[in-house]
C-alpha positions in Angstrom: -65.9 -57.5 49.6 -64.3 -60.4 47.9 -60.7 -60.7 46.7 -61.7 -60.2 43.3 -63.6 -56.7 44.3 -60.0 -56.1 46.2 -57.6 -56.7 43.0 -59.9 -54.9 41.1 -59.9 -51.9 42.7 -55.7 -51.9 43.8 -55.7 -52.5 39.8 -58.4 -49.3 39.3 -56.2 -47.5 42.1 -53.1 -48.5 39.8 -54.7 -47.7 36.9 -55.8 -44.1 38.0 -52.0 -43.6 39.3 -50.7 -44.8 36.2 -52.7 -42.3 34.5 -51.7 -39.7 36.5 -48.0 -40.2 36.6 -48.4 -40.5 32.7 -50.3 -37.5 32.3 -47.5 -35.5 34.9 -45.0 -36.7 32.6 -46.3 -36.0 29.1 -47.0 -32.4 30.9 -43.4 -32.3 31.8 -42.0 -33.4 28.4 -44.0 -31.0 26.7 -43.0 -28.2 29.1 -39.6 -29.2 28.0 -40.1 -29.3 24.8 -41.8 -25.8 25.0 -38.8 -24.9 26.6 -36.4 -26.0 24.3 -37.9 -25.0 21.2 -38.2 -21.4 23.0 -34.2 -21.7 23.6 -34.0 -22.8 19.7 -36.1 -20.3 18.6 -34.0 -17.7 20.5 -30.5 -18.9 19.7 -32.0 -18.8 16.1 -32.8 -15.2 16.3 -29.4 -14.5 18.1 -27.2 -16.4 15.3 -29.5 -14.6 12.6 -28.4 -11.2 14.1 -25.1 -12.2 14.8 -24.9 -13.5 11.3 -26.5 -9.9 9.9 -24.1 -8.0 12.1 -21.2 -10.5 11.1 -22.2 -9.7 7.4 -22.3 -5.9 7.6 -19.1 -5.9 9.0 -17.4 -8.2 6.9 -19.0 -5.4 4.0 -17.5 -3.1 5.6 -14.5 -4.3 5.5 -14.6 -5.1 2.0 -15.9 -1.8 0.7 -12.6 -0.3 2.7 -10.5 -2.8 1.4 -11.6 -2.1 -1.9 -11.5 1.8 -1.2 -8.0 1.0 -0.2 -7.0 -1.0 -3.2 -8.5 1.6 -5.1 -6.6 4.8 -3.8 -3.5 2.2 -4.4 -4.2 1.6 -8.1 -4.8 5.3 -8.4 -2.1 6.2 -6.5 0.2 3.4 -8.9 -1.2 5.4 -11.4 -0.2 8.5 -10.7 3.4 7.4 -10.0 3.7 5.9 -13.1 2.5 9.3 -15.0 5.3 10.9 -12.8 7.9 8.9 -13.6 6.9 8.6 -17.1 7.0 12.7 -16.9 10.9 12.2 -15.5 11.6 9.7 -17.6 11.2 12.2 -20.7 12.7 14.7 -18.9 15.9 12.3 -18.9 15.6 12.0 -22.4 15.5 15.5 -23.4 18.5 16.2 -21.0 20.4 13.7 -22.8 19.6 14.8 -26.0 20.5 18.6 -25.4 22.8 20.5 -28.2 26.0 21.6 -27.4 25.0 24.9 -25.6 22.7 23.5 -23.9 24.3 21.0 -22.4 27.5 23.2 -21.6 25.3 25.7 -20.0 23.5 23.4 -17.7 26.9 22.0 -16.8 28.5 25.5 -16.2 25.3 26.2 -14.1 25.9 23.0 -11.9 29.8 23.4 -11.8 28.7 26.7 -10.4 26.7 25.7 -7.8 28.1 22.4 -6.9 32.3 22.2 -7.6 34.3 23.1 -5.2 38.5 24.1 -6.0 40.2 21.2 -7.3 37.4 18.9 -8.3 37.2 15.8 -10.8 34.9 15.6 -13.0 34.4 12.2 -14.4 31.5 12.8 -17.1 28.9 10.0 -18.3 30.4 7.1 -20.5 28.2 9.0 -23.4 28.5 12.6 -22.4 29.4 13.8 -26.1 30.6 17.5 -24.7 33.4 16.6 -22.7 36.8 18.0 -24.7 34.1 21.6 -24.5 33.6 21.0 -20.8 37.4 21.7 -20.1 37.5 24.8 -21.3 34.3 26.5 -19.4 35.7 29.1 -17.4 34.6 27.7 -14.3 36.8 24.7 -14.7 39.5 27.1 -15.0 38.5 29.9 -12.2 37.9 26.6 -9.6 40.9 24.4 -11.4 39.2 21.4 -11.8 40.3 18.6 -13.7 38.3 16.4 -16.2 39.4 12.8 -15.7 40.1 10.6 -18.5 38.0 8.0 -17.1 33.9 7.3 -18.1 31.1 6.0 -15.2 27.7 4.9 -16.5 25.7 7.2 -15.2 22.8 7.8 -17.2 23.8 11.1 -18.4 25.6 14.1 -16.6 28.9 13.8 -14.7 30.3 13.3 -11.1 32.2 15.4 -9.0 34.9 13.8 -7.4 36.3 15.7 -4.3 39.0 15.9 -1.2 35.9 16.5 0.8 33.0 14.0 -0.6 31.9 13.0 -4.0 28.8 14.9 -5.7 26.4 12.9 -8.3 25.7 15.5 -10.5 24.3 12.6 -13.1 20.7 13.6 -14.9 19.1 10.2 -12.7 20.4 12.0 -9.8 19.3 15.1 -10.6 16.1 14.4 -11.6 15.5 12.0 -8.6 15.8 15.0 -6.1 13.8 17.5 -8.2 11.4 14.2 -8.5 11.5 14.1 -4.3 11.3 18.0 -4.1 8.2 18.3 -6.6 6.4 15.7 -6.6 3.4 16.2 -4.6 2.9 19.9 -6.4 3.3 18.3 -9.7 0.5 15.7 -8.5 -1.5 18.3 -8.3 -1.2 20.4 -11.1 -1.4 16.6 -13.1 -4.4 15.4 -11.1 -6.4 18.1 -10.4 
């Protein structure tokens, strides 16, 4: 065998291993590239459910948010029919007649004054001078001071012992406090 047979067949030897080692390593990159598009494919399905699950629970959370705002506004609502209700009711209190408004003071002087009292009436209580001579301002001696608060309506009690707000905002804030929910519901039934 000649030198040319030799070369030729260490370059056909070569050849073959070339081959071979190119053919081992377009396997491999294709195994990897099977591989990785598998891993791609998956980390796509997982972000896709991660993203679905993400998304019903950000709907969720919306739909109770806006559940929440809801009852709120409704809720807002309601107050504001309340205190629109109260508000009247201030109103009419101020704009009781004479006997009215005597009577309801009597009935509070009752309940409320204790013996030797002041009562220092609303800047624009109208029935003052009449006040003095209820007998309960007599039977408790209280005195009616000369001096006017802005109160809103009604009068004060001023005492040895405390100070009482006997003022219609006063009054109506505790009945407000006291009835509200059972007024809510005969309202918003």
């Amino acid at each position: 065998m000649g030198t040319q047979a030799i070369l030729d067949r260490i370059r056909q030897d070569a050849d073959a291993e070339c081959e071979a080692i190119l053919a081992e390593a377009q396997a491999r990159a294709e195994a990897i590239l099977a591989s990785a598009e598998d891993r791609a494919a998956q980390d796509l399905r997982e972000t896709e459910e991660e993203l679905a699950s993400l998304t019903r629970r950000m709907a969720d959370v919306n739909a109770a948010a806006a559940r929440l705002d809801s009852a709120k506004i409704f809720l807002a609502e309601k107050r504001r029919v309340i205190e629109t209700v109260y508000g009247r009711a201030l109103a009419a209190l101020n704009s009781l007649g004479e006997k009215d408004a005597l009577r309801l003071l009597e009935k509070l002087l009752l309940e409320n004054a204790e013996e030797g009292d002041e009562i220092v009436f609303d800047e624009n209580y109208p029935y003052s001078a009449r006040a003095s001579e209820l007998p309960v301002v007599k039977e408790r001696a209280l005195r009616v001071s000369e001096k006017r608060m802005k109160l809103g309506g009604g009068c004060m009690l001023s005492g040895k012992r405390c100070d009482k707000d006997l003022s219609y905002p006063a009054l109506l804030a505790a009945d407000m406090e006291k009835n509200q929910s059972s007024l809510a519901e005969k309202l918003f039934k």
